[in-house]
N, CA, C and O atoms as a DFTB+ gen file, in Angstrom:
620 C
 N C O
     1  1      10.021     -19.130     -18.889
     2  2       9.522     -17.950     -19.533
     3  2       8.312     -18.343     -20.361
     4  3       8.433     -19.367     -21.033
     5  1       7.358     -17.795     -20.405
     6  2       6.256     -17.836     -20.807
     7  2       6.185     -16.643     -22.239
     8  3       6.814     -15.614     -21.994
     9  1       5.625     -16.671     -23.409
    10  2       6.123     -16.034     -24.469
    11  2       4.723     -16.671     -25.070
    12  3       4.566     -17.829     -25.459
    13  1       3.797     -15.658     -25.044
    14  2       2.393     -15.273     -25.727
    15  2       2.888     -14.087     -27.031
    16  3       3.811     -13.292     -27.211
    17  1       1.492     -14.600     -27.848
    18  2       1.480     -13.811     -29.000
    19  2       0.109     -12.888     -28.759
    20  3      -1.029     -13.181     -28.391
    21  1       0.785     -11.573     -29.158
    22  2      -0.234     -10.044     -28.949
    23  2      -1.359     -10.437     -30.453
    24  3      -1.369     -11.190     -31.426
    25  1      -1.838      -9.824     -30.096
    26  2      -3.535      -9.770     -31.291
    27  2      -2.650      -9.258     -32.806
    28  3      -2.919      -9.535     -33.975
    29  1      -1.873      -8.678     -32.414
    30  2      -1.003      -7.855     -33.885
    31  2      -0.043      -8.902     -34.646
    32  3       0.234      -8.850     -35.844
    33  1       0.452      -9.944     -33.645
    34  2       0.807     -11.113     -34.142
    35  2       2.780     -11.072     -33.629
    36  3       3.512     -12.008     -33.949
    37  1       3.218     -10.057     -32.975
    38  2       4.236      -9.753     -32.424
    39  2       4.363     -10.683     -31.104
    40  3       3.315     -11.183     -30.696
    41  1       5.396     -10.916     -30.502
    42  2       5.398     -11.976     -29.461
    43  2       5.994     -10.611     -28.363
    44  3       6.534      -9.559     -28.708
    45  1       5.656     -11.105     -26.956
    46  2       5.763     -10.005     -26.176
    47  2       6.692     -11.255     -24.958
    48  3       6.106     -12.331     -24.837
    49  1       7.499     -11.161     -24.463
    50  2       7.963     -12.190     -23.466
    51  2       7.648     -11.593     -21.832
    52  3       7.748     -10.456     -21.371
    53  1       7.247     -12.844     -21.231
    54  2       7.079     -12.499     -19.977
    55  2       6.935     -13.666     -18.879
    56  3       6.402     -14.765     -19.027
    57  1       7.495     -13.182     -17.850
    58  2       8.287     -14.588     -16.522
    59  2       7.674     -13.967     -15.593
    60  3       7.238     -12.819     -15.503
    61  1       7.689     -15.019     -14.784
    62  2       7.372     -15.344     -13.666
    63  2       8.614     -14.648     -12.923
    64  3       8.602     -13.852     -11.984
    65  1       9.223     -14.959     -13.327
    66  2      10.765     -14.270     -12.339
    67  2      10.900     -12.314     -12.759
    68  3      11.314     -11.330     -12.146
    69  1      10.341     -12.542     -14.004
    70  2      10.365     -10.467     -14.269
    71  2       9.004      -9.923     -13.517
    72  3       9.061      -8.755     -13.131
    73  1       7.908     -10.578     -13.295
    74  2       6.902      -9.392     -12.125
    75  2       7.918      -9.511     -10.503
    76  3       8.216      -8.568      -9.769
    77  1       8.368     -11.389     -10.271
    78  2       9.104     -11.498      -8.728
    79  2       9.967     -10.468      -8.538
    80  3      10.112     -10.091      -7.375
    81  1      10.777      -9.739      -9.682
    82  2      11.643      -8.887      -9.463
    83  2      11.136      -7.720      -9.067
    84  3      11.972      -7.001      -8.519
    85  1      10.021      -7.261      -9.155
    86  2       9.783      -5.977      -8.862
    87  2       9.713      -5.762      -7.247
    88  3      10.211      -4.719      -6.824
    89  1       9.185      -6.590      -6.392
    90  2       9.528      -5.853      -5.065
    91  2      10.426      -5.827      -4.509
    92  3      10.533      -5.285      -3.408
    93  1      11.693      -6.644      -5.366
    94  2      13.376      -6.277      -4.659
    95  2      13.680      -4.989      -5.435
    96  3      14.530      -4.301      -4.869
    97  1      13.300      -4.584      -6.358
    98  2      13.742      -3.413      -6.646
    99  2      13.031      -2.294      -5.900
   100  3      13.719      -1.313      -5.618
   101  1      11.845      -2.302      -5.568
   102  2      11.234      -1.317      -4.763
   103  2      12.386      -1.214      -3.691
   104  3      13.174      -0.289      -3.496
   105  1      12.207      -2.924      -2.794
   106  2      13.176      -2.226      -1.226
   107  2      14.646      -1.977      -1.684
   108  3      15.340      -1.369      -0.868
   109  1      15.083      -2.253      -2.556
   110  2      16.143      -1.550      -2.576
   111  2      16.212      -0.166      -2.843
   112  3      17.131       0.510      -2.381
   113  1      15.255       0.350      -3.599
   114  2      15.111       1.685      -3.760
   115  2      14.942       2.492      -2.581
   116  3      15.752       3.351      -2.232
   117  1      13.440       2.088      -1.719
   118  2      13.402       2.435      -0.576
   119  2      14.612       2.654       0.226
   120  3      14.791       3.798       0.644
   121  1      15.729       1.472       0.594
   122  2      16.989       1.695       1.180
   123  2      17.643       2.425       0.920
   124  3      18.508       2.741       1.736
   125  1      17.574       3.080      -0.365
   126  2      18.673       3.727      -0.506
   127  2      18.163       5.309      -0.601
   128  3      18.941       6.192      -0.961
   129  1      16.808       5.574      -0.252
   130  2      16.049       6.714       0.031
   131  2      15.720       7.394      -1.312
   132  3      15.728       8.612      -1.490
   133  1      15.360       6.236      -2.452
   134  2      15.187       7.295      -3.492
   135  2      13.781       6.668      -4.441
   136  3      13.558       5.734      -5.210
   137  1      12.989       7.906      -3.795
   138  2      11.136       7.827      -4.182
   139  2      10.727       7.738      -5.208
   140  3       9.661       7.168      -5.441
   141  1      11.539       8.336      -6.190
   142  2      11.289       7.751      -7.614
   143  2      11.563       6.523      -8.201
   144  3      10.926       6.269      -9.223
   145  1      12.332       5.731      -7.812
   146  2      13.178       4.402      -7.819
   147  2      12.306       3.268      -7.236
   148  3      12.018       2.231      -7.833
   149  1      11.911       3.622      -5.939
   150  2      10.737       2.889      -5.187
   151  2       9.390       2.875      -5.950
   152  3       8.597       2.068      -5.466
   153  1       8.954       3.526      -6.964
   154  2       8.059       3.907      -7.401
   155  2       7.803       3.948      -9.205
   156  3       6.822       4.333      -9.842
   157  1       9.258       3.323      -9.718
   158  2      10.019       3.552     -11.434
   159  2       9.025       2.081     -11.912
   160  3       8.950       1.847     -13.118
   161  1       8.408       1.288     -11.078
   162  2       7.792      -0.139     -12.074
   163  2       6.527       0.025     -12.061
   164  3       5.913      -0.968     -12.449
   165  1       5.821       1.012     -11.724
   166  2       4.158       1.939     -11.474
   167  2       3.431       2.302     -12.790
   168  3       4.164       2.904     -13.575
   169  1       2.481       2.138     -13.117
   170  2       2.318       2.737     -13.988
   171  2       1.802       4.092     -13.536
   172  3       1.701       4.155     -12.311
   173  1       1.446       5.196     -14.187
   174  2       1.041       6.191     -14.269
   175  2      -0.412       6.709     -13.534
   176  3      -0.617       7.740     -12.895
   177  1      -1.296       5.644     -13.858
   178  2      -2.230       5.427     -13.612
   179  2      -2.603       4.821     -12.578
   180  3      -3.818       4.627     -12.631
   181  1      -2.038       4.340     -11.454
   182  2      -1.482       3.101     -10.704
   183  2      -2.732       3.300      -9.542
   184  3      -3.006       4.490      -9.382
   185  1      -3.358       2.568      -8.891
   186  2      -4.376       2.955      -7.638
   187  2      -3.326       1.858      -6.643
   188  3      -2.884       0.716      -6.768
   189  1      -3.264       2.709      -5.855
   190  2      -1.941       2.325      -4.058
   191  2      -2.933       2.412      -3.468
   192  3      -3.524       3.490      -3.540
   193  1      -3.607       1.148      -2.521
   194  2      -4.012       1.214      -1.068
   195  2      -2.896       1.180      -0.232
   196  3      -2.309       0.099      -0.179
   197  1      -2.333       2.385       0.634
   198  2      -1.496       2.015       1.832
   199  2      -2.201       1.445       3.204
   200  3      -3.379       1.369       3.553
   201  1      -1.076       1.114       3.768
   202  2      -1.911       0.140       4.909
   203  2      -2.692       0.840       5.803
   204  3      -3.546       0.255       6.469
   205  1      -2.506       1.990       5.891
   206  2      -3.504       2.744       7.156
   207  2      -4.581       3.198       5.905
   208  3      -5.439       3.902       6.436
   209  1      -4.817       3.076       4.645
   210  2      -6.059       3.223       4.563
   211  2      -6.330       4.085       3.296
   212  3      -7.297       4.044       2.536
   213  1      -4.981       5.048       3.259
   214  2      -4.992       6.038       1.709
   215  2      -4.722       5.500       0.230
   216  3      -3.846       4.787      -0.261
   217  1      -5.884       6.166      -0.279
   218  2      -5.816       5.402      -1.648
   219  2      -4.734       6.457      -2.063
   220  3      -4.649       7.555      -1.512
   221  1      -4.027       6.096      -2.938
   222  2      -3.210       7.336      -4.378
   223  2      -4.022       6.936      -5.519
   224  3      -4.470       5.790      -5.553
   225  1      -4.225       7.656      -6.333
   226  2      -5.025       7.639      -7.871
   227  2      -3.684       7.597      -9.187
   228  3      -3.667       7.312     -10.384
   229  1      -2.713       8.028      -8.219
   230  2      -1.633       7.877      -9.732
   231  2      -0.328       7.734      -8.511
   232  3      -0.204       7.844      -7.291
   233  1       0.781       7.321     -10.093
   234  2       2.119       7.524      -9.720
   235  2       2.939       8.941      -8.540
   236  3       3.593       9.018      -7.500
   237  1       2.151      10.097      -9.912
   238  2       2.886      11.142      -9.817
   239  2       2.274      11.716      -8.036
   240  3       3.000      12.577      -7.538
   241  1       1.201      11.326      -7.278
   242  2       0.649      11.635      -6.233
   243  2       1.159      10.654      -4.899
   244  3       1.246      10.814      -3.682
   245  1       1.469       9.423      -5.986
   246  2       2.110       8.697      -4.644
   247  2       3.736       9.465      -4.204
   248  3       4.169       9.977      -3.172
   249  1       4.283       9.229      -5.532
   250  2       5.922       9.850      -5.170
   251  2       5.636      10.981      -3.846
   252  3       6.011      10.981      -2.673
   253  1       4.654      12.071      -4.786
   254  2       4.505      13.426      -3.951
   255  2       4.449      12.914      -2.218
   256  3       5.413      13.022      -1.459
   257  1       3.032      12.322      -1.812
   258  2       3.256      11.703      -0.496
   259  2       4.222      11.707       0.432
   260  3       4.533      12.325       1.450
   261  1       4.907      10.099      -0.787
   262  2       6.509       9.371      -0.226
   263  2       7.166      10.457      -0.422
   264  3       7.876      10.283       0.569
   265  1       7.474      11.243      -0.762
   266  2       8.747      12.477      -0.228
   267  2       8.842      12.750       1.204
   268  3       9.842      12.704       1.921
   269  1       7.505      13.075       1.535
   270  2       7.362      13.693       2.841
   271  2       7.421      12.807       3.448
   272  3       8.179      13.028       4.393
   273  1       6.994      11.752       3.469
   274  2       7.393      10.054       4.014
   275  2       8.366       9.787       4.354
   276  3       8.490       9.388       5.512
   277  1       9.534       9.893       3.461
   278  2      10.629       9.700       3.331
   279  2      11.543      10.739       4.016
   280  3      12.546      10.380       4.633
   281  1      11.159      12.101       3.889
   282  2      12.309      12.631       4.723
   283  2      11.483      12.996       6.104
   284  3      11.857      13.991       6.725
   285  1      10.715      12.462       6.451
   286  2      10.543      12.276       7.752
   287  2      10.161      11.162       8.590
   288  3      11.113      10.419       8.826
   289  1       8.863      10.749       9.209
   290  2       8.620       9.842       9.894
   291  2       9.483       8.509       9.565
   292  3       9.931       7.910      10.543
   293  1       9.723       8.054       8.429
   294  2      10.326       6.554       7.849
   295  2      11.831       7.002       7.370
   296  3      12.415       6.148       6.704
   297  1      12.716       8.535       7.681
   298  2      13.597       8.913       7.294
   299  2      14.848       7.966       7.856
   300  3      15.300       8.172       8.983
   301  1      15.349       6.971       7.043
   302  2      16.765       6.281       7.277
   303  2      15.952       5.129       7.719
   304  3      16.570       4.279       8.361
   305  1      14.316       4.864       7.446
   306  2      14.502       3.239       7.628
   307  2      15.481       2.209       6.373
   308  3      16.377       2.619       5.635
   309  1      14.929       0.810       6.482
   310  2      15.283       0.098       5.891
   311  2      14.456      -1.137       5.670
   312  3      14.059      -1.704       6.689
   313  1      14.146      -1.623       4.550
   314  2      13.299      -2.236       4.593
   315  2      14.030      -3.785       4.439
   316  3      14.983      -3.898       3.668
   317  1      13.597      -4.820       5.117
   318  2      14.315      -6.084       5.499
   319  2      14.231      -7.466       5.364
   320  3      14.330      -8.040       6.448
   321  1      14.136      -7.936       4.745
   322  2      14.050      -9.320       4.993
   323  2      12.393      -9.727       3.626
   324  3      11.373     -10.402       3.768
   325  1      12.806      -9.095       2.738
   326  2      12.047      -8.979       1.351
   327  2      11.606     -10.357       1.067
   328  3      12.515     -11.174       1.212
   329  1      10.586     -10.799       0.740
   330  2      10.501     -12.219       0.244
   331  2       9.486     -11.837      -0.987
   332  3       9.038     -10.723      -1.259
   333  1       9.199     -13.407      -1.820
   334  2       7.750     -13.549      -3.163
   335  2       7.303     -14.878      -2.149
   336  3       8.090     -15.766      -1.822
   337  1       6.644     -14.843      -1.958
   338  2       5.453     -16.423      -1.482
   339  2       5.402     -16.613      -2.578
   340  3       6.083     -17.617      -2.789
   341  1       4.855     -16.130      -3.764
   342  2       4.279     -16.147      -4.784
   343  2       4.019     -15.519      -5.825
   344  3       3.483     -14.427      -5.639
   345  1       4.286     -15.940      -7.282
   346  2       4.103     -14.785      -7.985
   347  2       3.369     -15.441      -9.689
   348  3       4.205     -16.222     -10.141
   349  1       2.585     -15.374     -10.307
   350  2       1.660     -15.951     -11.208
   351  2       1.514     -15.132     -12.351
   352  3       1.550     -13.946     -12.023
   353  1       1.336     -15.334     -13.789
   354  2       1.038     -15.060     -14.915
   355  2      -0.648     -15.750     -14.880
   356  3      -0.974     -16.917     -15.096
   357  1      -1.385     -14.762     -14.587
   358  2      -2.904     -15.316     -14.251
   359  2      -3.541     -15.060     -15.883
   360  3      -4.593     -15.649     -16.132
   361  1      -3.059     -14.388     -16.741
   362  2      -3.816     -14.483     -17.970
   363  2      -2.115     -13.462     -18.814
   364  3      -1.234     -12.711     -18.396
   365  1      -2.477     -14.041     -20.022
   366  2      -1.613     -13.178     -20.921
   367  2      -1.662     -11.642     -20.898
   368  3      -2.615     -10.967     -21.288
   369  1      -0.567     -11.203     -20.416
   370  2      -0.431     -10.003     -19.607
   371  2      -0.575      -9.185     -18.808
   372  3      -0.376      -7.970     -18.806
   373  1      -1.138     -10.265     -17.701
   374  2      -1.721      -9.725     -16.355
   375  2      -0.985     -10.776     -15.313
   376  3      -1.297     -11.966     -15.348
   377  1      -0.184     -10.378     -14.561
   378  2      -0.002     -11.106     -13.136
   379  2      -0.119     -10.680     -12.018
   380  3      -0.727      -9.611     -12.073
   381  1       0.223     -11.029     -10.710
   382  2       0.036     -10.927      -9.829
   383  2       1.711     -11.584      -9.123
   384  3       2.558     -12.436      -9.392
   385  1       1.452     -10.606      -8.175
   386  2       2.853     -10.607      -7.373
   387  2       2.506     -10.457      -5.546
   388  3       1.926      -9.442      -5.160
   389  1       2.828     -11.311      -4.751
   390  2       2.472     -11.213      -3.520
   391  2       4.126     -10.932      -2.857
   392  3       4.998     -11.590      -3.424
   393  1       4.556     -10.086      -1.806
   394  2       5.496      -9.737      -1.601
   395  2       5.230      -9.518       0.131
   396  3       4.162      -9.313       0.706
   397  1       6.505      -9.635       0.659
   398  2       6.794      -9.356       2.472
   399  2       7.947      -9.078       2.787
   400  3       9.000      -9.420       2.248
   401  1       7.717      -8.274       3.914
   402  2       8.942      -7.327       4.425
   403  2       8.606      -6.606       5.303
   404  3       7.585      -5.943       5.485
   405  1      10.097      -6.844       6.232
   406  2      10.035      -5.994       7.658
   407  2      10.166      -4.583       7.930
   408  3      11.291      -4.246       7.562
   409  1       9.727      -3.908       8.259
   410  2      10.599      -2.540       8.451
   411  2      11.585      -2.078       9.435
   412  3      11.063      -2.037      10.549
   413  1      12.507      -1.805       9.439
   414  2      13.705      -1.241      10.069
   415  2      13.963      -0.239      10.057
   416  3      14.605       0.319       9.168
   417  1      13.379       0.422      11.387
   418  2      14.177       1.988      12.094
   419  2      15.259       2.378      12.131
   420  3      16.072       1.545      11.732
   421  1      15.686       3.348      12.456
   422  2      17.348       3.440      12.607
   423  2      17.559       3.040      13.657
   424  3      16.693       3.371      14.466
   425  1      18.652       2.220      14.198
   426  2      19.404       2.295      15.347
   427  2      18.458       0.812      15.845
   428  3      18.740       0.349      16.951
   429  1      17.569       0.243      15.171
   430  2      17.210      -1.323      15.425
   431  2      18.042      -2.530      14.574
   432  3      18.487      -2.357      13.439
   433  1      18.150      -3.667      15.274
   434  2      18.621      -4.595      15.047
   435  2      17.727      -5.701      14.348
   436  3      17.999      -6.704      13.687
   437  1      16.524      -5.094      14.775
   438  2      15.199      -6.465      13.773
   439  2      14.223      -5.935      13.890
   440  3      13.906      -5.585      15.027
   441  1      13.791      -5.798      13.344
   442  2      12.134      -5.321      13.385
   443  2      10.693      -5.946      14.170
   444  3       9.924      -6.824      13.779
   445  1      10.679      -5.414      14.981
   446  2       9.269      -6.150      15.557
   447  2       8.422      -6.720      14.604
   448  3       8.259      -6.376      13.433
   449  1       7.674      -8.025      15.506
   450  2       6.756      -8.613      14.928
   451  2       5.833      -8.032      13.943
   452  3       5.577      -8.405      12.799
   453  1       5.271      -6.782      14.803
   454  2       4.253      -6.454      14.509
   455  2       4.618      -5.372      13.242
   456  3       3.650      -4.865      12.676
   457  1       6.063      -4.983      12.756
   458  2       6.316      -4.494      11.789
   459  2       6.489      -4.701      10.325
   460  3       6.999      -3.901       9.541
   461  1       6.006      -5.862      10.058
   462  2       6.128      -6.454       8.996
   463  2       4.960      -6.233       7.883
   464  3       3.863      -5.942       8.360
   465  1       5.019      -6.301       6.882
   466  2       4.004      -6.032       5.996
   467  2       3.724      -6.505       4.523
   468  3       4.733      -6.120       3.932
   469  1       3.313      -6.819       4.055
   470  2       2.460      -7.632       2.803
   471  2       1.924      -6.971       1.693
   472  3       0.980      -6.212       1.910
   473  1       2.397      -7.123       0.365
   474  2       1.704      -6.779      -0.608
   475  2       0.832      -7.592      -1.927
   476  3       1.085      -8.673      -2.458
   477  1       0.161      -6.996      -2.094
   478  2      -0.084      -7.433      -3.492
   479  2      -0.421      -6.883      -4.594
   480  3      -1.428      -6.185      -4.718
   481  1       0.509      -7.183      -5.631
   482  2       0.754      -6.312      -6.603
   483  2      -0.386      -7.094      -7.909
   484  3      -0.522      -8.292      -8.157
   485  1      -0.863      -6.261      -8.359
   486  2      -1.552      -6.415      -9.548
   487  2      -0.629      -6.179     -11.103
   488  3      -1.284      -5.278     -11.626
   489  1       0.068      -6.385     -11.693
   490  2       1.129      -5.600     -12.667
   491  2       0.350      -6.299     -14.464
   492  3      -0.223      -7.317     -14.854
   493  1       0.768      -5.118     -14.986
   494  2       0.438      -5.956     -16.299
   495  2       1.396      -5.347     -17.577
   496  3       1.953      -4.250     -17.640
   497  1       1.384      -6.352     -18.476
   498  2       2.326      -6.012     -19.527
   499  2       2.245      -4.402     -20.690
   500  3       1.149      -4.193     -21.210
   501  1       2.772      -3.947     -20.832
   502  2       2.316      -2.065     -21.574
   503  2       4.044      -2.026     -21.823
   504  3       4.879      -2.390     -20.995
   505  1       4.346      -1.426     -23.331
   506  2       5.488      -0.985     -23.677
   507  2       6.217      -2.224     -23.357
   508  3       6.658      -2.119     -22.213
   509  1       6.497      -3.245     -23.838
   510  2       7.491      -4.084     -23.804
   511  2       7.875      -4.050     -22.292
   512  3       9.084      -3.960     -22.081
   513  1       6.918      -4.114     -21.022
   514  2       7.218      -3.945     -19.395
   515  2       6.374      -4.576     -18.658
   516  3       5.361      -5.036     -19.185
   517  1       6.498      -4.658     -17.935
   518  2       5.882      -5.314     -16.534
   519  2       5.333      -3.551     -15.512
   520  3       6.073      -2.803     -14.874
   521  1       4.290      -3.470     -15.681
   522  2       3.857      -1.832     -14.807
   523  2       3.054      -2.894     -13.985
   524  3       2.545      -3.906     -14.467
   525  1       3.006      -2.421     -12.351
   526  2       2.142      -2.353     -11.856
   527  2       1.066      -1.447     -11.887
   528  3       1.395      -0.295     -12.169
   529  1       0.070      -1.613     -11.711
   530  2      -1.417      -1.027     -12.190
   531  2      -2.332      -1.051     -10.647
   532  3      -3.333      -0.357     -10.473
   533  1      -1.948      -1.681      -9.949
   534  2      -2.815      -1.774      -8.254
   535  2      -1.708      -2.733      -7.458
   536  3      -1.158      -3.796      -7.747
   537  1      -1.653      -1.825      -6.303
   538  2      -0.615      -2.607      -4.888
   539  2      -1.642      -2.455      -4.129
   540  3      -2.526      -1.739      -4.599
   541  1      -1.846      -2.973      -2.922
   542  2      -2.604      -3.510      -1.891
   543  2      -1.597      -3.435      -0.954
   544  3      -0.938      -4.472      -0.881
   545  1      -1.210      -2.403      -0.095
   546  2       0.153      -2.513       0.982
   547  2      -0.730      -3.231       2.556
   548  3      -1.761      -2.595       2.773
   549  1      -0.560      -4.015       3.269
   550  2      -1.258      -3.968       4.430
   551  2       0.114      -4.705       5.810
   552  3       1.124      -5.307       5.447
   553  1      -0.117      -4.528       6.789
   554  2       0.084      -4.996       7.861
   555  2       0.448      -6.446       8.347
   556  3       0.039      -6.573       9.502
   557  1       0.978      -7.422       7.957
   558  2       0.913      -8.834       7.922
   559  2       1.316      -8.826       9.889
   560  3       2.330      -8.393      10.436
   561  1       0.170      -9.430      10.479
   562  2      -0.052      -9.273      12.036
   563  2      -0.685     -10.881      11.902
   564  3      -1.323     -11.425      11.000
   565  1      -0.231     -11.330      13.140
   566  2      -0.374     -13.002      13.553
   567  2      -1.768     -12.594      14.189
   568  3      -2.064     -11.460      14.567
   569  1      -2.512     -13.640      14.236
   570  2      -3.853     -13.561      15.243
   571  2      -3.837     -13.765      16.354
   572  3      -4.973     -14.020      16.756
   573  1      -2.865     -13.796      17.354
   574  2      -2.615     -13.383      18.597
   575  2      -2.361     -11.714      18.739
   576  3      -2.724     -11.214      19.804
   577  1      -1.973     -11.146      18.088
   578  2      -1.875     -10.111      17.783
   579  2      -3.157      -9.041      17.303
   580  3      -3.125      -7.836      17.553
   581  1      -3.929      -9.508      16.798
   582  2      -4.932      -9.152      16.103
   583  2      -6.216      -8.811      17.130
   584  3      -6.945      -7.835      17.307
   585  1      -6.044     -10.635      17.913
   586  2      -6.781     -10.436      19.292
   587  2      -6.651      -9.365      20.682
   588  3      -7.443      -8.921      21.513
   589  1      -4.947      -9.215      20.366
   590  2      -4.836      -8.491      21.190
   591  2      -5.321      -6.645      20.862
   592  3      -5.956      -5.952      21.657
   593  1      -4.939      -6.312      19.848
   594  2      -5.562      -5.227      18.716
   595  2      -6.870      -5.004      19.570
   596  3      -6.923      -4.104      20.407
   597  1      -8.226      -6.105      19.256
   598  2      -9.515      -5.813      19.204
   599  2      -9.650      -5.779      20.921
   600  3     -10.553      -5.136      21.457
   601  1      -8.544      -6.625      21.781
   602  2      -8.881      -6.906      23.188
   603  2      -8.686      -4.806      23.860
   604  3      -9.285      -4.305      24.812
   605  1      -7.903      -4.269      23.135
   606  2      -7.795      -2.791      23.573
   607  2      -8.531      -1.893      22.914
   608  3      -8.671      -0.867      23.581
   609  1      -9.143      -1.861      21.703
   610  2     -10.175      -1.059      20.967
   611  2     -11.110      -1.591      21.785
   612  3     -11.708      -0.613      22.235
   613  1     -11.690      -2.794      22.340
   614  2     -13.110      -3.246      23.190
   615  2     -12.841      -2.180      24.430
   616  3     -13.846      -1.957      25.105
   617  1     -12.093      -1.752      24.677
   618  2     -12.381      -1.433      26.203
   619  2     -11.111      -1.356      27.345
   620  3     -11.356      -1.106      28.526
């Protein structure tokens, strides 16, 4: 645990293991289909790149989205096989959190290769918490894959 002192002279505590926690609480939220829960370590203010490309400008616009997300196209996935590569206290009250995970349809047993996906979380300390402030959601695809991608957009 790492335990910096604020400008006011109050000590604020903060780990390496409290930002790692935040993307097991997302997929568990996700699993259990509840958008506010997936979305409770955000700040308010939060800028979401999703992987096909949409920014959100806040919390309250992403939830809105993920509803419709949620009870349809991605309705009864599951998200799988959660990992941290990595996760850093890059300056007193700012870290960074890198996160991966598969997605799971209903009625699949593993998730394709090509279903897997990568984040990176920007989070910083506000109210005695850990908020994320910017996620980066994208696609984690092997470069055989990638080649194959550009070999069917060519032509």
């Amino acid at each position: 645990m790492v335990v910096y002192e604020s400008q006011k002279g109050d000590h604020m505590e903060q780990s390496v293991e409290a930002i790692s926690a935040i993307p097991g609480r997302m997929y568990e939220a996700w699993n259990r289909g509840d958008v506010a829960g997936f979305f409770a370590d955000f700040a308010e203010d939060v800028l979401f790149a999703e992987l096909e490309g949409t920014i959100y400008r806040s919390r309250a616009e992403a939830i809105e989205a993920h509803e419709e997300i949620f009870a349809t196209v991605m309705k009864g996935s599951q998200l799988v096989r959660g990992e941290v590569p990595f996760a850093r206290i890059v300056s007193p009250g700012v870290g960074v959190v890198h996160g991966r995970v598969g997605i799971l349809m209903p009625g699949e047993q593993e998730p394709p290769s090509t279903r897997y996906s990568m984040q990176l979380f920007v989070t910083v300390w506000r109210d005695e918490r850990w908020e994320v402030v910017a996620l980066e959601n994208a696609r984690l695809l092997s470069l055989e894959t990638m080649g194959a991608l550009e070999s069917l957009s060519a032509g």
